[in-house]
C-alpha positions, 0 to 999 in steps of 0.5 A, spaced: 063 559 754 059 565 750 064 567 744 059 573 741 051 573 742 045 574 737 040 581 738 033 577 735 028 583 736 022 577 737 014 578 736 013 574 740 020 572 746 015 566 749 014 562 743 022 564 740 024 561 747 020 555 748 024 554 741 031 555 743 030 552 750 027 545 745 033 546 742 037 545 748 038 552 751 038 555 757 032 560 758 035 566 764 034 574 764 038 579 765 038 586 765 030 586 765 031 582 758 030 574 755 037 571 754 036 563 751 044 560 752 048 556 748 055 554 748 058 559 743 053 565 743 048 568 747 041 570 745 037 576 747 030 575 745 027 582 746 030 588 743 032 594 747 027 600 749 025 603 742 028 599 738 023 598 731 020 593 730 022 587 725 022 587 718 022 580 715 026 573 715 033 573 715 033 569 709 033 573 703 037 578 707 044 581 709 044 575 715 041 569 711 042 565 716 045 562 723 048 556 725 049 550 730 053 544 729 050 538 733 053 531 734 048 527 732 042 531 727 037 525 726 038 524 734 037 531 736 031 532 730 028 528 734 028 531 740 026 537 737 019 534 734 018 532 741 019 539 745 015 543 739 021 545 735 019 547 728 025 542 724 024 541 716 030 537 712 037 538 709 038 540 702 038 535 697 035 529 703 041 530 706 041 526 713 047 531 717 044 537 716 037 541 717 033 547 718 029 551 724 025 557 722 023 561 728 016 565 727 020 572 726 023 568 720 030 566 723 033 561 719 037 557 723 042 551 719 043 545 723 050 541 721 052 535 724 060 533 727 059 526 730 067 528 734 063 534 738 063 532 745 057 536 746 050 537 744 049 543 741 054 549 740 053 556 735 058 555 729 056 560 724 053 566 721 052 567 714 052 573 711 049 573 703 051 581 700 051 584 694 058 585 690 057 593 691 057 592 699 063 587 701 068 593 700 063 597 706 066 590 710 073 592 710 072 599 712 076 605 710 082 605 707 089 603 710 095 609 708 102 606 709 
């Protein structure tokens, strides 16, 4: 089941697929366009017709980060390593959380559930906005 799905604008799909592929996706296309599938999200790799190209990381940027929640880190760090996924550790030494960063700089959190009945599955997106943007959030006011 597929809850939303991610617009990468990847330089370079193949290396971005081979990654979420090594993460546990599953690589189709559709409409012409590189989809990689998780449970919970579905992610188009290549952006549509006209679209500029990216500007730097999500780190640092409105979205910071995304997430995926795993029922096993060190298992799944694990396997990544060995299919060529780029992982680096948990904040802290932490044992249950770490970090994937794509070479168009999306920073992908890595959390663990150890209760969770499947591999893999998209848990979160993490905004970081300024004090003066929130309020755009809500959108225009609501009158009575």
């Amino acid at each position: 089941m597929t809850n939303g799905h991610w617009h990468l604008n990847s330089k370079d799909v193949a290396v971005n697929e081979k990654i979420f592929v090594g993460m546990g996706g599953k690589a189709f296309q559709a409409g012409g366009r590189h989809r990689v599938l998780f449970p919970g999200v579905m992610i188009i790799l290549d952006a549509a017709p006209g679209s500029p190209p990216p500007t730097g990381p999500t780190q640092g940027s409105a979205v910071n980060h995304v997430g995926f929640v795993v029922d096993n880190v060190q298992e799944r760090v694990a396997q990544w390593k060995a299919a060529g996924v780029p992982v680096q550790p948990g904040n802290n030494g932490r044992l249950d959380q770490a970090y994937v960063n794509t070479p168009d700089g999306v920073r992908i959190e890595i959390l663990e559930n150890k209760s969770q009945t499947m591999p893999i599955q998209s848990e979160h997106v993490h905004f970081f906005l300024t004090a003066a943007s929130k309020p755009k959030l809500a959108g225009p006011a609501q009158h009575a």
